[in-house]
Backbone bond lengths (Angstrom), bond angles and torsions (degrees), N, CA, C in turn:
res aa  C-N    CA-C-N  psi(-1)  N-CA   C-N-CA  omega(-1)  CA-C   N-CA-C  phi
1 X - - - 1.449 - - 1.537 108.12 -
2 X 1.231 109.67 141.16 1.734 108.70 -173.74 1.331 98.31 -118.90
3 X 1.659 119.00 151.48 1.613 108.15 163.08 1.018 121.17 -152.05
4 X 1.063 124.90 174.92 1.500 101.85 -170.52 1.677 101.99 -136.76
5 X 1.098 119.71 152.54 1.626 121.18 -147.17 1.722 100.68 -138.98
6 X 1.501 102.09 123.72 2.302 72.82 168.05 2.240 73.62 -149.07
7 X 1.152 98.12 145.30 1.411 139.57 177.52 2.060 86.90 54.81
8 X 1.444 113.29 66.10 1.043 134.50 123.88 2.329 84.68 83.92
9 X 1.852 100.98 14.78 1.205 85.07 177.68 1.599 112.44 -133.77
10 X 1.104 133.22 138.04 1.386 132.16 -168.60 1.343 114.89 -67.65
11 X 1.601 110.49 116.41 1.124 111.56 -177.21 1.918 118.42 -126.07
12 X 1.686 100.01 17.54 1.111 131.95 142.37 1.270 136.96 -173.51
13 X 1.650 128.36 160.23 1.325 119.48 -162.54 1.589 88.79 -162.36
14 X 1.412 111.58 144.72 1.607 124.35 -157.75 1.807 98.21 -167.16
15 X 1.271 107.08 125.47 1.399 99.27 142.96 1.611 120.55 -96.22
16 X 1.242 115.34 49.90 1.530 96.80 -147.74 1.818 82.80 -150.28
17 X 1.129 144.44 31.04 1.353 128.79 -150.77 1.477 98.64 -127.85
18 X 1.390 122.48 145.86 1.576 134.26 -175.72 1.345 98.12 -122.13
19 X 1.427 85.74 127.05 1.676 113.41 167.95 1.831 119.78 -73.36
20 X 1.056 128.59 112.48 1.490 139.03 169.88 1.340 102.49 -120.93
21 X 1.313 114.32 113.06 1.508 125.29 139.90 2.007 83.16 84.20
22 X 0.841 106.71 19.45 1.702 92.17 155.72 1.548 89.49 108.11
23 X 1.166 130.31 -46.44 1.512 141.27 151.49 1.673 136.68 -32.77
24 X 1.364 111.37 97.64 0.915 112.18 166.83 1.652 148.67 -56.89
25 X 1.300 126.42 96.38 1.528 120.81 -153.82 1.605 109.20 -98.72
26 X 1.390 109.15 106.72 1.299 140.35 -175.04 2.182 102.88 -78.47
27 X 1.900 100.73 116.58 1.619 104.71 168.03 1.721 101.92 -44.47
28 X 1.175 99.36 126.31 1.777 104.01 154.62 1.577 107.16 -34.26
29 X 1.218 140.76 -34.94 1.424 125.44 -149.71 1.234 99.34 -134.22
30 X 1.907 106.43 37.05 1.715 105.65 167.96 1.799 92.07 -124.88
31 X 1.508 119.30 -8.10 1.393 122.09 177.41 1.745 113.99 -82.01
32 X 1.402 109.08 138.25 1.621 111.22 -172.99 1.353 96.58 -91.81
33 X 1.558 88.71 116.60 1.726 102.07 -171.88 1.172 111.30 -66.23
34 X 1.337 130.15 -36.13 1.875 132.73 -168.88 1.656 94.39 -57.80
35 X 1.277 142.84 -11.51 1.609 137.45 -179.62 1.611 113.50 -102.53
36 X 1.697 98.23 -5.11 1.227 92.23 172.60 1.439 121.57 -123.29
37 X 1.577 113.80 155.40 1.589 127.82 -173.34 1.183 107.76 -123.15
38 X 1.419 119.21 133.11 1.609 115.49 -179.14 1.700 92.51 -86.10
39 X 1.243 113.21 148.29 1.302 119.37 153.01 1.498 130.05 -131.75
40 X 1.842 128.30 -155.92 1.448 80.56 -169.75 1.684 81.09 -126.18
41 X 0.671 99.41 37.13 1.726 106.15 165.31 1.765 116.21 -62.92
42 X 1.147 108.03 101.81 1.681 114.32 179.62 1.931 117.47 -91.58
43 X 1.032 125.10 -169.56 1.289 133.80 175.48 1.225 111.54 167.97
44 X 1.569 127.15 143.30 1.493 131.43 -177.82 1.589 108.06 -130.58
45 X 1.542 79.00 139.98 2.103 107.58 -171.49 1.475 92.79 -90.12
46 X 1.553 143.98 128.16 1.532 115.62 124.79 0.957 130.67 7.84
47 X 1.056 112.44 -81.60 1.859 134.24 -163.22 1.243 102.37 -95.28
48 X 0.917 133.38 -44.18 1.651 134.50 -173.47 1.675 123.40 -71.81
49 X 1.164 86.11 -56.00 1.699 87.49 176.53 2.084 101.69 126.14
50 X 1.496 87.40 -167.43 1.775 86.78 178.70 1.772 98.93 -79.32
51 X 1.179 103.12 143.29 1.776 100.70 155.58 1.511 117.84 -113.78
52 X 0.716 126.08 162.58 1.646 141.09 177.33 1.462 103.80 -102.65
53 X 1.372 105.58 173.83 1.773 107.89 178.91 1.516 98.28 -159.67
54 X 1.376 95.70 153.47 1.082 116.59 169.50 1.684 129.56 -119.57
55 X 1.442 117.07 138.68 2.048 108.00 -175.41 1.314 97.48 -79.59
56 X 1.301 110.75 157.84 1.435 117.68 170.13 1.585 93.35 -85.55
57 X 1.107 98.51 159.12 1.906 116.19 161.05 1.399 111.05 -109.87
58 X 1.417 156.64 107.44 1.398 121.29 138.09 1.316 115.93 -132.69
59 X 1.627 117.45 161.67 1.749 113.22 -170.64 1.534 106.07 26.87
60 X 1.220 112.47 63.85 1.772 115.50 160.14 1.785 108.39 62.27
61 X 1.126 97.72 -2.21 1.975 88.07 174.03 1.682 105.87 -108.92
62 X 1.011 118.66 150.02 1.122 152.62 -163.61 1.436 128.89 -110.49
63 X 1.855 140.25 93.26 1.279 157.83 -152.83 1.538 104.72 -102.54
64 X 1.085 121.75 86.33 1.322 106.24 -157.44 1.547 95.00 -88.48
65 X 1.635 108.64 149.45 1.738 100.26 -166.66 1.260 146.14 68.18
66 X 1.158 85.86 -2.91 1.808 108.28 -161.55 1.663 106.15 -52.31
67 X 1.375 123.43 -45.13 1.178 140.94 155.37 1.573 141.56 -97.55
68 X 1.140 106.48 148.41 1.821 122.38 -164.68 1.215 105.39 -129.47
69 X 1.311 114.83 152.82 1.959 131.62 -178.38 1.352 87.55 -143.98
70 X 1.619 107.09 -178.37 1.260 128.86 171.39 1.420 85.46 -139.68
71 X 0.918 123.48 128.16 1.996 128.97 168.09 1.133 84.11 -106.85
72 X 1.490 169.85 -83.62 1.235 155.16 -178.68 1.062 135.73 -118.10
73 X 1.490 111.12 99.81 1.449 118.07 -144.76 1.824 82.70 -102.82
74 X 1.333 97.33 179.15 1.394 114.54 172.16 1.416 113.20 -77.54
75 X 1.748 109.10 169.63 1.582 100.24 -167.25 1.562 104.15 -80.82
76 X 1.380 132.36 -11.47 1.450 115.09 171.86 1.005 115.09 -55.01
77 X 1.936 124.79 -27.55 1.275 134.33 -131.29 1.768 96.78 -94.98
78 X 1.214 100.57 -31.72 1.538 127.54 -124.84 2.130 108.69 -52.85
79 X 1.415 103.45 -3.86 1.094 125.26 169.53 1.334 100.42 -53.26
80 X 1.496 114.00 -70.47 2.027 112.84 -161.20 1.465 110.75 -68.87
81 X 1.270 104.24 -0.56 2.054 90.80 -171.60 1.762 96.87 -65.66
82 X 1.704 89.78 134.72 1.339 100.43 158.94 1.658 98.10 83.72
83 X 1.221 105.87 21.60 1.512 120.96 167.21 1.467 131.44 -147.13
84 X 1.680 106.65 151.86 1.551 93.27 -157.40 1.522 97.09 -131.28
85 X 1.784 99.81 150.70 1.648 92.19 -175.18 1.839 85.03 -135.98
86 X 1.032 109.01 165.04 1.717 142.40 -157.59 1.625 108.37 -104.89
87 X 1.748 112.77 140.86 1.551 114.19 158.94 1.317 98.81 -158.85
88 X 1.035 125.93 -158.10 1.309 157.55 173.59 2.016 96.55 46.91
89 X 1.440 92.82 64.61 1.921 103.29 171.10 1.397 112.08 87.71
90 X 1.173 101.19 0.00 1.662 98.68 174.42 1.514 99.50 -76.70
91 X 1.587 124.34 144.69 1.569 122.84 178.25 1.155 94.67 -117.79
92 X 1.183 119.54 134.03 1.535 152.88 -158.02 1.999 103.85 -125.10
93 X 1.305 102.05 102.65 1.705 89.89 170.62 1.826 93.32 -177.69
């Protein structure tokens, strides 16, 4: 089971998650949505495509970016759609 934790609270857990690029890619529907905020913060992969992100929420502090998807990634990509992987202090293991 992998999970991923940021201010010491789980805000996902998967046995089910694929590693890209050192990154762990978490099912959309193994992440606890009440910690997450869509925002409209974009970024583009080569190979991947645009991703979207999401802030973490927890106990009133705020991760801004903390999380990334591909909602339509390219067909190399096509593994992570509908999956989300973690940075900026989130611990992933």
């Amino acid at each position: 089971m992998v999970t991923a934790r940021w201010n010491g609270t789980v805000v996902a857990e998967s046995d089910d998650t694929i590693i890209v690029e050192g990154n762990h890619y978490f099912p959309r529907d193994s992440i606890v949505a009440e910690h997450f905020a869509e925002t409209s913060r974009q970024s583009v992969c080569p190979w991947k495509g645009t991703a979207s992100y999401f802030d973490l929420v927890v106990d009133g502090e705020t991760n801004q970016g903390a999380a990334w998807y591909y909602p339509n990634p390219r067909p190399a990509a096509s593994d992570v759609e509908d999956r989300v992987a973690f940075w900026r202090g989130v611990v992933v293991g």
